[in-house]
Structure formats: structure tokens, C-alpha cells
C-alpha positions in Angstrom: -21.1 42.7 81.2 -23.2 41.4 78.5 -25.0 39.0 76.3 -26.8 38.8 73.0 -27.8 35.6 72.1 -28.8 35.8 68.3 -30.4 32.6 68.7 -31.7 31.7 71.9 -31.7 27.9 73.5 -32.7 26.7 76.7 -29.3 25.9 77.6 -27.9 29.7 76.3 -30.4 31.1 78.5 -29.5 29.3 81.3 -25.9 29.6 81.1 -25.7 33.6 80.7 -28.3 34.0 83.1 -26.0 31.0 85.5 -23.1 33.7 84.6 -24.9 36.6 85.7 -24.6 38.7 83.2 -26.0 41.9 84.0 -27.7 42.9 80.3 -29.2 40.0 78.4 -30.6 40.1 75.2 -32.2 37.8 73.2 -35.3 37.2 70.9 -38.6 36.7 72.7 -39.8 33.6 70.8 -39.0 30.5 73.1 -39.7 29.6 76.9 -36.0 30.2 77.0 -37.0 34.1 77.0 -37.8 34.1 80.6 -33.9 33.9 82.0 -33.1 37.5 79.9 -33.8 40.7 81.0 -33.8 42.1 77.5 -36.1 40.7 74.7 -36.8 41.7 71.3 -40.0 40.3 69.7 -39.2 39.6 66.3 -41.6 36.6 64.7 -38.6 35.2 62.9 -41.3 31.8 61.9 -42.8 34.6 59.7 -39.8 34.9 57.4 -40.8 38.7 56.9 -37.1 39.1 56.5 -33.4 37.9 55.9 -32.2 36.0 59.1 -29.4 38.7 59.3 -31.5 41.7 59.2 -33.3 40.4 62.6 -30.0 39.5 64.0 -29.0 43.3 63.0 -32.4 44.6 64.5 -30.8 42.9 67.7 -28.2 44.5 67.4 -29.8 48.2 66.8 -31.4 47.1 70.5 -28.2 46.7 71.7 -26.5 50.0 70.8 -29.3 52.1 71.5 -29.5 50.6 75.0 -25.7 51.3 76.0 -25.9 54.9 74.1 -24.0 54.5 71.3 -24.1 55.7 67.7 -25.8 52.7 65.2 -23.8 52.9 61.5 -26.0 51.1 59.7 -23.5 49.0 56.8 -24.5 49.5 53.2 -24.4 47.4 50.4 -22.5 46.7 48.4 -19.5 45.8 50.3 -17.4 45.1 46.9 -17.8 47.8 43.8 -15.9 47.5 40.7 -15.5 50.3 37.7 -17.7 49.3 34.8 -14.3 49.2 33.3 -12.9 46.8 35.1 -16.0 44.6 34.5 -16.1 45.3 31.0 -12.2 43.8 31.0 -13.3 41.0 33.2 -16.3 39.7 31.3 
């Protein structure tokens, strides 16, 4: 039903769009962008950003699209007592 392609390639594109997948998404930086029906520009060359946080911003796009409720995660994942860091140091 559908498709996001973090990272787009010539031969992704072709092969979801082949598939017929009815909702593509991608990022709008290549040629490749043509065979989705959903693009996202992002200027990931700029490096404004952590890779993961576009990925993320993807899918944000995604969500929002099909209706559903984005819960953003928080860091950090891990969180230890000052105790128990006190003991480990």
C-alpha cells in the first residue's frame, strides 16, 4: 500500500513505482524523484542536519499524510541514577 524510500536510487524508484504502489514517498533530490507521487525536499548535500533527523522528517510526511498521531521519540533512550553512575565510575 506503500513506500518510503529513505534513500532514493534509480532502481528503488523504478521498482516501487514497477510494483504499483499506490503512495510513494521519497526525497526530491535525484532524477529518480519523477517515478513517486510523494516527495519531500530536503537538501540533504547541505548537511543542515543528522542523516536521521531527515529520514524522521520523512517520516513526519508519512503519518501526517495517512492521519495518524506523530510521537516524536526523546532522548535519551538510556537514563541512569547519578547513584548508579557514581558506583559505576
Amino acid at each position: 500500500d506503500a513506500s518510503i524510500n529513505l534513500f532514493s536510487t534509480t532502481y528503488n524508484a523504478l521498482l516501487v513505482w514497477k510494483a504499483k504502489i499506490p503512495y510513494r514517498l521519497a526525497p526530491a533530490t535525484k532524477l529518480a524523484q519523477i517515478f513517486y507521487n510523494k516527495r519531500i525536499k530536503q537538501k540533504r548535500s547541505q548537511s543542515a542536519k543528522p542523516e536521521y533527523e531527515y529520514n524522521l522528517d520523512l517520516i513526519r510526511a508519512f503519518l501526517t499524510d495517512q492521519g495518524i498521531k506523530i510521537v516524536e521519540p526523546r532522548a535519551p533512550y538510556f537514563s541512569f541514577s547519578l547513584d548508579a553512575l557514581a558506583k559505576q565510575k
